[in-house]
Each structure stands twice: as structure tokens, then as C-alpha cells.
C-alpha positions as CSV (number, residue, x, y, z in Angstrom):
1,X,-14.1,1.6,-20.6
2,X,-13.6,5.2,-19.0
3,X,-10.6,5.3,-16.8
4,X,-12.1,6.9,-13.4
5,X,-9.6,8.8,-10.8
6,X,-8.5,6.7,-8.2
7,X,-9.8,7.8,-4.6
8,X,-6.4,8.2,-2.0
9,X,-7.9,5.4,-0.1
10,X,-7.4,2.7,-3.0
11,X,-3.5,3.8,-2.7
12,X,-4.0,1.9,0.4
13,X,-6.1,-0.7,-0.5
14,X,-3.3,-1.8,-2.9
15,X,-1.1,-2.6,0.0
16,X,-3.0,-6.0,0.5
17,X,-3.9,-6.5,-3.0
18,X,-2.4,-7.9,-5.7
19,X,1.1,-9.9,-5.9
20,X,1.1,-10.7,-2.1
21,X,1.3,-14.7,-1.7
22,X,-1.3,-14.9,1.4
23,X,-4.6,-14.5,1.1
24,X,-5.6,-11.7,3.2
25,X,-8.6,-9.5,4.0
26,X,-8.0,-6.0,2.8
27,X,-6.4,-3.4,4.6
28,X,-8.5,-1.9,8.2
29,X,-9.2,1.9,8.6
30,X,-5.8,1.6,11.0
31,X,-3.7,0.3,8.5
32,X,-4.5,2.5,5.4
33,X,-4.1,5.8,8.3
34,X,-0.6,4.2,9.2
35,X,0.5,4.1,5.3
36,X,-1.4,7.0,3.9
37,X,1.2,9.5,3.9
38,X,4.2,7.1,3.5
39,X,2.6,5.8,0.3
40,X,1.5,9.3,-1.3
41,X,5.3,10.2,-0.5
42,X,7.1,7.3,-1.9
43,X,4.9,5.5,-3.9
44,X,2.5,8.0,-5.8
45,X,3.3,6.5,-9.3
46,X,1.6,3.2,-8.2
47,X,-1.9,3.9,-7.2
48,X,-4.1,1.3,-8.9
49,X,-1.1,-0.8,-9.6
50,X,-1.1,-3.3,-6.4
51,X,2.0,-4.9,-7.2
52,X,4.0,-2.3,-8.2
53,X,2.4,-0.4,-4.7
54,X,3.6,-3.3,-2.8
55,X,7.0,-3.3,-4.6
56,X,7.7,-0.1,-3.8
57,X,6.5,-0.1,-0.6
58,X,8.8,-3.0,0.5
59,X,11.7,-1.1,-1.1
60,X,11.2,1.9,0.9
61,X,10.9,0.2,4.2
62,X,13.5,1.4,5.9
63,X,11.8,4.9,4.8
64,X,8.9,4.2,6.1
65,X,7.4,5.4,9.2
66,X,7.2,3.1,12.2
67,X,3.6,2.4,11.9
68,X,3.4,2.0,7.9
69,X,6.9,-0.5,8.4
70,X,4.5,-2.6,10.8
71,X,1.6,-2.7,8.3
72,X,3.8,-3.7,5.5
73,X,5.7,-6.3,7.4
74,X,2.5,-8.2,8.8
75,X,1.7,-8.0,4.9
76,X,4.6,-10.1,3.9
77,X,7.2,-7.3,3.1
């Protein structure tokens, strides 16, 4: 299979994807807007690798900015 480039929104999409323990609809528009540029920033290595994204994402949290901290909390992180 070819590997396709991953679009900047499924960066965000990988916030409620993948190793997170609750069963959650995906991200909304709000929450991908409030983690957009914290994830390109810290996490750029990890797009189409949801558990890694989250990972790194939680590690970063007190990086984070005050909207993208929010979205990652109500995640689980």
C-alpha cells in the first residue's frame, strides 16, 4: 500500500484516537483549533501515530496552551 501525506487536521484527530482508555467520539472543529499549533510545535514527529501523539501531548502539558491543556485533560491526560 502507498503511504499518502497526512492532512494537518489528522495531527488532531490523533488526540482522541488510539491508546486513550474511554471510548470517545473524535475530536470537534473546537478542539482540533485549540491543539493545532501546540501539536505541530511539540509533537510534529507523531502525526499518524495516535498514541505516540497522545504521549506526547500529555508530556507537554504544562507547555501547552490554555485551551489545548483543556482539550487534552477532558481526553484523559
Amino acid at each position: 500500500m502507498k503511504s499518502i501525506h497526512v492532512p494537518a487536521a489528522a495531527l488532531i484527530l490523533s488526540l482522541a484516537a488510539g491508546s486513550l482508555a474511554q471510548a470517545q467520539s473524535g475530536p470537534t472543529p473546537q478542539e482540533q483549533m485549540a491543539c493545532r499549533s501546540d501539536a505541530g510545535k511539540f509533537c510534529a514527529e507523531h502525526v499518524g501515530k495516535p498514541p505516540q501523539m497522545n504521549a506526547c501531548l500529555k508530556a507537554n502539558k504544562s507547555k501547552l496552551s490554555d485551551g489545548c491543556r483543556k482539550v487534552v485533560e477532558s481526553r484523559g491526560g
